[in-house]
FITIKE-164437 format. One record per residue (C-alpha): residue number from 1; x, y, z. Coordinates in Angstrom, 1 decimal. Layout:
FITIKE-164437
 resi      X      Y      Z
  NUM      X      Y      Z
...
end
This chain:
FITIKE-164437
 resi      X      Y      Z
    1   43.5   19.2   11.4
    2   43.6   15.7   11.9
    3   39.9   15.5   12.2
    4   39.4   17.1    8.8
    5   42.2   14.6    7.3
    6   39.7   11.5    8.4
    7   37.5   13.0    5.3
    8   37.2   10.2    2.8
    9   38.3   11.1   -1.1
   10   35.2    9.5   -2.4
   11   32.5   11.6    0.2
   12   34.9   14.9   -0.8
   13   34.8   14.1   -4.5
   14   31.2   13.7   -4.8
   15   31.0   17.2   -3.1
   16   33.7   18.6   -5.4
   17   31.5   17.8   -7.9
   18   28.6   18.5   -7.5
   19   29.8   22.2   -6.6
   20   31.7   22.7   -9.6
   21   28.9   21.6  -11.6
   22   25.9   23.8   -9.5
   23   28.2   26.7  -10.0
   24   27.9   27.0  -13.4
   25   24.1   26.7  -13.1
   26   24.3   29.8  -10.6
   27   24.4   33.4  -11.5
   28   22.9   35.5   -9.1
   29   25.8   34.5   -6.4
   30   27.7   37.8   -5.5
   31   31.4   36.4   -5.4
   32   34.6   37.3   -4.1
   33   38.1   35.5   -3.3
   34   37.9   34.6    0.6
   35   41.5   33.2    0.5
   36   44.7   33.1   -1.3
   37   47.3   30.2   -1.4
   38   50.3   30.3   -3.4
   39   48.5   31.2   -6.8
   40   45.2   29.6   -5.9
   41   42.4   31.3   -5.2
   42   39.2   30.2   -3.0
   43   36.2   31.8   -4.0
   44   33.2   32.6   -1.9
   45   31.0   30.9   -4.1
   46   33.3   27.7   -3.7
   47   32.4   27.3   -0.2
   48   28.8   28.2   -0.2
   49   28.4   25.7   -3.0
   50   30.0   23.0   -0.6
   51   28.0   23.3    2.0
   52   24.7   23.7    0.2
   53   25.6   20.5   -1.6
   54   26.6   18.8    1.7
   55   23.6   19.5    3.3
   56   22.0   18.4    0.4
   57   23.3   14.9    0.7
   58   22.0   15.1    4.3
   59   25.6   16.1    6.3
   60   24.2   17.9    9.4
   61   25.3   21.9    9.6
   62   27.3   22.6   12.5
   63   28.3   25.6   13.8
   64   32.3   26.0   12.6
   65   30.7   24.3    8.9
   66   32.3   27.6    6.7
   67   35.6   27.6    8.2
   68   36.1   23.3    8.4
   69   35.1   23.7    4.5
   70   37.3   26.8    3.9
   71   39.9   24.6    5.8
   72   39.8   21.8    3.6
   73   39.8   23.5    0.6
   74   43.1   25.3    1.4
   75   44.8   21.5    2.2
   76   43.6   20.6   -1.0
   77   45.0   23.3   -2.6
   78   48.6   22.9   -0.8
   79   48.2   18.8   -2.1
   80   47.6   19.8   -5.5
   81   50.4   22.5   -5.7
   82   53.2   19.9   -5.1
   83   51.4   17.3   -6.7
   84   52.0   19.6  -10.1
   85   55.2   20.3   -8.9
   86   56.4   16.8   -8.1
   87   54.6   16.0  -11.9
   88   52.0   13.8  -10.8
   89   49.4   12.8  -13.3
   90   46.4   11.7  -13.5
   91   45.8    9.3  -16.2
   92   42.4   10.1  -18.5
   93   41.3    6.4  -18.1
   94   41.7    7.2  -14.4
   95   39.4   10.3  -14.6
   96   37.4    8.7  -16.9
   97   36.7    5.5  -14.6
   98   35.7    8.5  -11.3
   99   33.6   10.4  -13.5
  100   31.8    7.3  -14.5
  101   31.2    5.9  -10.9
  102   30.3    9.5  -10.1
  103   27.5   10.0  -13.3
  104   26.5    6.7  -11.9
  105   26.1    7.8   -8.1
  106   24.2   10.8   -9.1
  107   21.7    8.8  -11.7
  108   20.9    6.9   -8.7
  109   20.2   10.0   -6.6
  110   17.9   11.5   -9.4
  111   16.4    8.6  -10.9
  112   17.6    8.6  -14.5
  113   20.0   10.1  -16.5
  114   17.2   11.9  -18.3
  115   16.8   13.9  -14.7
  116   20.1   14.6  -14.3
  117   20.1   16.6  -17.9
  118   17.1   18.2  -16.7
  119   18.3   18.9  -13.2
  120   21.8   20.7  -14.6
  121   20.4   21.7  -17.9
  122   22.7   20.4  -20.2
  123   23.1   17.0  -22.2
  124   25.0   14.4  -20.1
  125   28.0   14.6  -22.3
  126   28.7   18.4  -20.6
  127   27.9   17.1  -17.2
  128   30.7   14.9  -18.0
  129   33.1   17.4  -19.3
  130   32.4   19.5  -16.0
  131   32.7   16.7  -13.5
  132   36.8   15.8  -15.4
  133   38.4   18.7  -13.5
  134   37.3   17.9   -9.8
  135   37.8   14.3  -10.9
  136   41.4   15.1  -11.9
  137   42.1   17.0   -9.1
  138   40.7   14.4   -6.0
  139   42.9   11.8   -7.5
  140   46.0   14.0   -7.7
  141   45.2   14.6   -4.0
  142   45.3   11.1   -3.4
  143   48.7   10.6   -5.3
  144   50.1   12.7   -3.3
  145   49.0   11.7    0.4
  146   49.9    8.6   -1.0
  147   53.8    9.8   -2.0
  148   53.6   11.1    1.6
  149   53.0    8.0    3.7
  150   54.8    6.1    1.7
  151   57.6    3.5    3.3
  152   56.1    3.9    6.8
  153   56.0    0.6    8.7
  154   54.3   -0.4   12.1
  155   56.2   -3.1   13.7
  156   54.6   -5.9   16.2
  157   56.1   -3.7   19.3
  158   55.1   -0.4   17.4
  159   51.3   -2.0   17.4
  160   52.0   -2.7   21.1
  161   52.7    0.1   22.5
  162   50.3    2.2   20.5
  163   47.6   -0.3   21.7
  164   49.0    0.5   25.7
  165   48.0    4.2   24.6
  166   44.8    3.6   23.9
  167   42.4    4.6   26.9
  168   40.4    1.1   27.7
  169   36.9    3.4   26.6
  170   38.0    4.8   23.8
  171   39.0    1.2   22.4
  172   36.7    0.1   19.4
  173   34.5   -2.2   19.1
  174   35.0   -5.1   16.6
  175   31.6   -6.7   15.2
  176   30.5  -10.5   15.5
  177   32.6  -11.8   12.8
  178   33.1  -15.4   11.3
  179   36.1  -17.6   10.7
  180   35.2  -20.3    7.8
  181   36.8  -23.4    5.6
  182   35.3  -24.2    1.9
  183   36.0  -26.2   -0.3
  184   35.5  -24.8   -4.1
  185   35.1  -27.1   -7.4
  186   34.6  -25.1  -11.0
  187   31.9  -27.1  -13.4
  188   33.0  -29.6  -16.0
  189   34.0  -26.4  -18.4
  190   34.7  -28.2  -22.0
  191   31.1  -27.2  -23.2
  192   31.0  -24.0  -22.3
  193   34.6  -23.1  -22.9
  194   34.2  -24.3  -26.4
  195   31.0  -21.6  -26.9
  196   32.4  -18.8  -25.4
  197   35.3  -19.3  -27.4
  198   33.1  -19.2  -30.5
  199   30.9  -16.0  -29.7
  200   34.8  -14.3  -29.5
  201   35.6  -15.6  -32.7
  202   32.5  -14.4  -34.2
  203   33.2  -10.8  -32.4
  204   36.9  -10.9  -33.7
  205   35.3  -11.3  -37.3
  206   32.8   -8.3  -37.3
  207   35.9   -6.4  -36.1
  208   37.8   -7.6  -39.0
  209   35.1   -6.8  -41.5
  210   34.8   -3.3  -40.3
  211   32.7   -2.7  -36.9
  212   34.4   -1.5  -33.7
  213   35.9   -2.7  -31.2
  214   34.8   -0.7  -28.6
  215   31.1   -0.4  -29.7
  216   31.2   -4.4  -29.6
  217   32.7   -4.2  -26.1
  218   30.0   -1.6  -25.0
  219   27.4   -4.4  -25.9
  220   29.2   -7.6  -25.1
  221   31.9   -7.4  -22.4
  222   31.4   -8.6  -19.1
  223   34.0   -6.3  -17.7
  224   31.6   -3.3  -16.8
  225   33.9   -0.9  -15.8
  226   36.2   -1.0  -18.7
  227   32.9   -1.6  -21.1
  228   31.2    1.7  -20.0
  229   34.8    2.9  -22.0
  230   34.5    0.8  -25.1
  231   36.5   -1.7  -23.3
  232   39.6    0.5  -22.7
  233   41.9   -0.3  -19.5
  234   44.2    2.7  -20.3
  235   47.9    3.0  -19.9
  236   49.5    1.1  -17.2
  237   52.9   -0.9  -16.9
  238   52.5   -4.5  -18.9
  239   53.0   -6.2  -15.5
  240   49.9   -5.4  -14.1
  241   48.4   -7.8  -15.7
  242   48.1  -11.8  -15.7
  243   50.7  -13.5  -18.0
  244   48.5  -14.8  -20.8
  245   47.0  -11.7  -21.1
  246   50.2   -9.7  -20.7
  247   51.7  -11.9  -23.1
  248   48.9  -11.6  -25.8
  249   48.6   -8.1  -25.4
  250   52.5   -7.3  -25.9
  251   52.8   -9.4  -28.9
  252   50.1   -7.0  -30.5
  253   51.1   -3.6  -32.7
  254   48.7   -0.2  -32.5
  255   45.3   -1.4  -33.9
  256   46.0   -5.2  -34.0
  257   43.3   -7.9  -32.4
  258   44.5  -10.7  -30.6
  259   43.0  -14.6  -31.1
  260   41.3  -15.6  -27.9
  261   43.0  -15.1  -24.6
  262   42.1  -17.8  -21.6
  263   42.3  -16.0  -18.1
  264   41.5  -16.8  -14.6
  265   38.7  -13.8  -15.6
  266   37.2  -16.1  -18.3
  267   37.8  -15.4  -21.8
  268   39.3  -12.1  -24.1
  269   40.0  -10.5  -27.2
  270   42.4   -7.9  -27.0
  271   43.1   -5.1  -29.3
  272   45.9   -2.5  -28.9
  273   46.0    0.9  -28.7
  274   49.2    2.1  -27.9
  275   52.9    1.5  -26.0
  276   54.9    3.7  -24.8
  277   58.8    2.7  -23.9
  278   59.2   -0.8  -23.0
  279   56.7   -1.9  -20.8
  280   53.4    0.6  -20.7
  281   50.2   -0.2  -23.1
  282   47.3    1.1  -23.0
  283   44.9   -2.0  -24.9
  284   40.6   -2.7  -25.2
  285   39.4   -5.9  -24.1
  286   36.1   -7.9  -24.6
  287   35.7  -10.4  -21.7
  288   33.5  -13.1  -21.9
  289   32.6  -15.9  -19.2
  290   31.2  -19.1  -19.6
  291   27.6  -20.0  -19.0
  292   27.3  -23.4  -17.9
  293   24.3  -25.7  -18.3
  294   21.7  -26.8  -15.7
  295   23.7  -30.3  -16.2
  296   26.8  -29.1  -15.7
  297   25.7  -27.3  -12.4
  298   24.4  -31.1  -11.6
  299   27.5  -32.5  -12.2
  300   29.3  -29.9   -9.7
  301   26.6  -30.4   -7.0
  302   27.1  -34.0   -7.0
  303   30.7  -34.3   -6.8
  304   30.5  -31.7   -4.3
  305   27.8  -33.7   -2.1
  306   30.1  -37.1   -2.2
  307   33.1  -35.0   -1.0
  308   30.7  -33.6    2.0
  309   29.4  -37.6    2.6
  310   33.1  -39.0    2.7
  311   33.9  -36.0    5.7
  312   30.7  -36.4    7.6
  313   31.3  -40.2    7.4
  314   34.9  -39.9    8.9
  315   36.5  -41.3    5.8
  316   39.1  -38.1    5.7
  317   38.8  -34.5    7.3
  318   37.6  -31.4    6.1
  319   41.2  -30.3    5.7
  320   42.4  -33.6    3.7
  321   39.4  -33.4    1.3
  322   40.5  -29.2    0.6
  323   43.7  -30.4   -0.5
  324   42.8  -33.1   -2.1
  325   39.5  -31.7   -4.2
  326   39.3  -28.3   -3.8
  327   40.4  -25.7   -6.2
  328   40.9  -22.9   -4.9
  329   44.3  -22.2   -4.6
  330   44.7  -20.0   -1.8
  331   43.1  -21.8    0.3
  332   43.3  -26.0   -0.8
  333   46.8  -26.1    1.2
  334   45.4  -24.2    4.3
  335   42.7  -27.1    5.2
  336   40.7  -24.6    3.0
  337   40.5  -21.4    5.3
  338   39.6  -18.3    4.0
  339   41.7  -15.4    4.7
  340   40.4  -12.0    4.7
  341   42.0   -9.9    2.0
  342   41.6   -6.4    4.1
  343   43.7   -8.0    7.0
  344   44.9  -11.4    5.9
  345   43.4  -12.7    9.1
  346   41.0  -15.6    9.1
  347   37.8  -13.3   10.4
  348   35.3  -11.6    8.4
  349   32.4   -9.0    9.3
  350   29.3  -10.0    8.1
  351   29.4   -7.7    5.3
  352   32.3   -9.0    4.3
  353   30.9  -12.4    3.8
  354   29.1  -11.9    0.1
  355   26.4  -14.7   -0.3
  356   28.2  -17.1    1.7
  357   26.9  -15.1    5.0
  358   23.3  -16.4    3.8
  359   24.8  -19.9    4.2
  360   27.2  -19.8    7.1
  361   24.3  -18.1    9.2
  362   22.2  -21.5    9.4
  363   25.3  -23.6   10.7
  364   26.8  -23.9   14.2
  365   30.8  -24.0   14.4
  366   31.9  -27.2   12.9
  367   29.1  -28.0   10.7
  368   29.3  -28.3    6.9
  369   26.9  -27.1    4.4
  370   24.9  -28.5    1.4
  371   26.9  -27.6   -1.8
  372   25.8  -23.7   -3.5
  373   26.9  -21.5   -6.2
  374   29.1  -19.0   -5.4
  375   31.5  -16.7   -7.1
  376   35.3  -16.4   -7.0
  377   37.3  -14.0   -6.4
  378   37.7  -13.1  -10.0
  379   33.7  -13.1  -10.5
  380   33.3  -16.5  -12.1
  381   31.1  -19.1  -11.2
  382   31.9  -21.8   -8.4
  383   30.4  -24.2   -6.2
  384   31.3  -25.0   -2.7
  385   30.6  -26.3    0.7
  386   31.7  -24.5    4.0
  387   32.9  -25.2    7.1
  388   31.8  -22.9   10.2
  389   34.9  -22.7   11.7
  390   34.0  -20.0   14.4
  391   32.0  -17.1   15.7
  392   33.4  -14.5   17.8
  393   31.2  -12.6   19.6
  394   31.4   -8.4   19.4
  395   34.1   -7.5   21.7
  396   36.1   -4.7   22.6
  397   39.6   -4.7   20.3
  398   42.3   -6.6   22.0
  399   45.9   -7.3   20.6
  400   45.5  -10.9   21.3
  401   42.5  -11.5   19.0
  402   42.6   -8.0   17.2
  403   46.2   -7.6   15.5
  404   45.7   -6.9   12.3
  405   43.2   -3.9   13.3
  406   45.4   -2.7   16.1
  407   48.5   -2.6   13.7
  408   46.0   -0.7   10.9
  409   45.1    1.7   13.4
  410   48.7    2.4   14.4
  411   49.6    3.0   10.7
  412   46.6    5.1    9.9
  413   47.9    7.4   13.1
  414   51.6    7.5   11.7
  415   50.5    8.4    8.7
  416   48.3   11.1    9.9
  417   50.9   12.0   12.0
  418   53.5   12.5    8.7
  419   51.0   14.5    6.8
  420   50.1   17.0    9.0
  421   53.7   17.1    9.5
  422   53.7   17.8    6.5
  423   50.8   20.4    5.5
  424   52.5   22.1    8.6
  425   55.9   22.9    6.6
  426   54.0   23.7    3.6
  427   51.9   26.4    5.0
  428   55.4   27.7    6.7
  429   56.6   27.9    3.1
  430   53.4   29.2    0.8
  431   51.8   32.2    1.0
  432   48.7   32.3    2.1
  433   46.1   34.7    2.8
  434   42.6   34.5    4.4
  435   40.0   37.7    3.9
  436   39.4   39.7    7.0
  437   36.0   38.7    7.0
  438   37.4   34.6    7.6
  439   40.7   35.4   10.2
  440   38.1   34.9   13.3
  441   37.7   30.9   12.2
  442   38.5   28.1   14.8
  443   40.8   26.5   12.5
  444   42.0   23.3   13.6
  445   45.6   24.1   12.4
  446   46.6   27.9   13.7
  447   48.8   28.0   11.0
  448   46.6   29.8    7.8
  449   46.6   32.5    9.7
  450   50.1   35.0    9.7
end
């Protein structure tokens, strides 16, 4: 079981998908219910379907393929069930952001969208329509592992000793990675401020005099996910969003446009849509970012290369001049090194590293680099020079150099360990029942069978 739990929601919603979808295309499969599970049933076709679809996307057959397919569809089932019963929701801005990435995914596979309509046979706005259920259901799944695991913590001596049970082979191996410093300047900005502030202004007008919103956002917002959606976020509590826009957005009633909102994400209009309670709104947005001028990005490079001059003359240290010109703010008080957000440690894998791998690559450790453009965390445009701080060479996991990942693999197992727990008392407590045809699978859990 805990093989099958490993499965990631994105690989087995893809699948999902693509089954539901196929089965409506086919009607010469002779079907019949291959297992009950409280009021569920799992068709034949649902399987078959699967594993057509996963061999499809190139996942080798084996020889136990039916019953580790059967198997996870009766897990799913068992998630689902108290995922409804615990009322668990799946917002439609949630389904509507999966089915999205997921149209996306499979337009890559076919070539166009005009293929996919041909492959399925129906316009893409049924494809979409058919792909909101499995959609729905994979992130109720999620919710719910997630409601499992929830609260468990892995102390320092936790990490330990599950690192003293690891077999010395069977300890991973961790990638060269890099350690880095940077220091990070944003272009003189009253220029292009001042534009992108007008092109909102002349947006917020057309929506006055009648166009929409969200057919201005599909065309002009630099937020692609939420523009594919006319520029809706869908509901969510107030607070997760920045202040100024939080603020702006609250101040707003159904239908209302806001003036123009400065972010750290560049610049907004904001329109409402709804609130519910005190707190949850559900608003459109039109983000725009400034585009700055070959002179501006001049200006940047030069301060930047008199910053790198004072350093490599010995007039202050890389980690004086972060503090004292850099801004970035995670990192200007840290003598400017970059923590990795995955595990808040200081060392990245290369594929981790964005377009500052393409720099760090030509230096030796200590080094600094000529100034670049970049990107910041919130996608807007920076310049910066780097510091190679380090490279470690690919090694074998130890707790010295390795915490972070020894303490993530320590809470991945207790978590695995909790929900098979779990699935375990749940398939004591449902009733299920598997065709004679299925009872001879190698199930990894003995328990679907009574």
């Amino acid at each position: 079981m805990m093989n099958l739990l490993r499965k990631t929601a994105s690989s087995m919603l893809l699948i999902a998908i693509f089954a539901t979808i196929s089965q409506a295309q086919e009607k010469n499969v002779i079907d019949k219910v291959v297992a009950v599970i409280g009021n569920e049933a799992v068709l034949l076709s649902d399987v078959e379907m699967d594993i057509y679809h996963r061999k499809m996307r190139g996942i080798l057959s084996e020889e136990n393929l039916f019953c580790t397919v059967l198997e996870e569809m009766l897990q799913s089932r068992l998630f689902i069930a108290q995922a409804k019963i615990d009322s668990l929701t799946a917002t439609p801005s949630a389904i509507q952001s999966s089915v999205d990435d997921n149209i996306n995914y499979y337009i890559s596979m076919v070539g166009s969208e005009k293929a996919l309509e041909d492959q399925f046979k129906k316009p893409i706005s049924k494809i979409r329509e058919m792909m909101s259920a499995p959609a729905e259901e994979q992130i109720l799944i999620q919710q719910m592992r997630s409601k499992i695991v929830q609260g468990i913590e892995v102390t320092p001596a936790d990490a330990k000793r599950f690192y003293e049970s690891i077999p010395a082979d069977s300890m991973p191996t961790i990638p060269e990675q890099y350690s880095f410093q940077q220091i990070t300047i944003y272009p003189p900005t009253a220029d292009a401020n001042f534009e992108v502030r007008e092109r909102l202004l002349e947006l917020r007008e057309r929506i006055m005099k009648g166009e929409k919103f969200s057919t201005l956002a599909i065309l002009y917002s630099q937020d692609p996910e939420s523009a594919k959606r006319g520029g809706e976020l869908g509901l969510s509590p107030a607070t997760n969003y920045v202040v100024p826009f939080r603020n702006a957005a609250l101040s707003l009633k159904p239908g209302q446009v806001s003036h123009v909102v400065e972010t750290e994400y560049g610049f907004h209009i904001i329109q409402m849509i709804e609130k519910q309670g005190k707190d949850l709104i559900n608003v459109r947005h039109i983000l725009l970012k400034p585009i700055y001028s070959a002179n501006d990005q001049r200006l940047a490079f030069s301060r930047l290369d008199s910053v790198r001059n004072l350093i490599t003359s010995d007039s202050i240290t890389f980690e004086q001049a972060a503090m004292f010109f850099s801004k970035d703010e995670k990192t200007r008080m840290n003598g400017g090194l970059v923590s990795n957000p995955s595990t808040l440690s200081p060392r990245f894998d290369k594929d981790q590293l964005g377009n500052n791998y393409f720099v760090l690559r030509e230096l030796k450790p200590g080094q600094i680099s000529d100034p670049f453009k970049s990107t910041d965390d919130n996608g807007r445009e920076v310049y910066k020079i780097v510091k190679l701080k380090e490279i470690i060479p690919t090694h074998k996991a130890n707790l010295k150099d390795d915490f972070s990942v020894i303490k993530s693999m320590a809470e991945g197992q207790k978590q695995m360990e909790k929900i098979v727990k779990w699935l375990t008392k749940k398939q004591e407590e449902t009733y299920i029942k598997i065709d004679d045809d299925y009872k001879n699978c190698k199930f990894e859990s003995p328990n679907w069978i009574k």
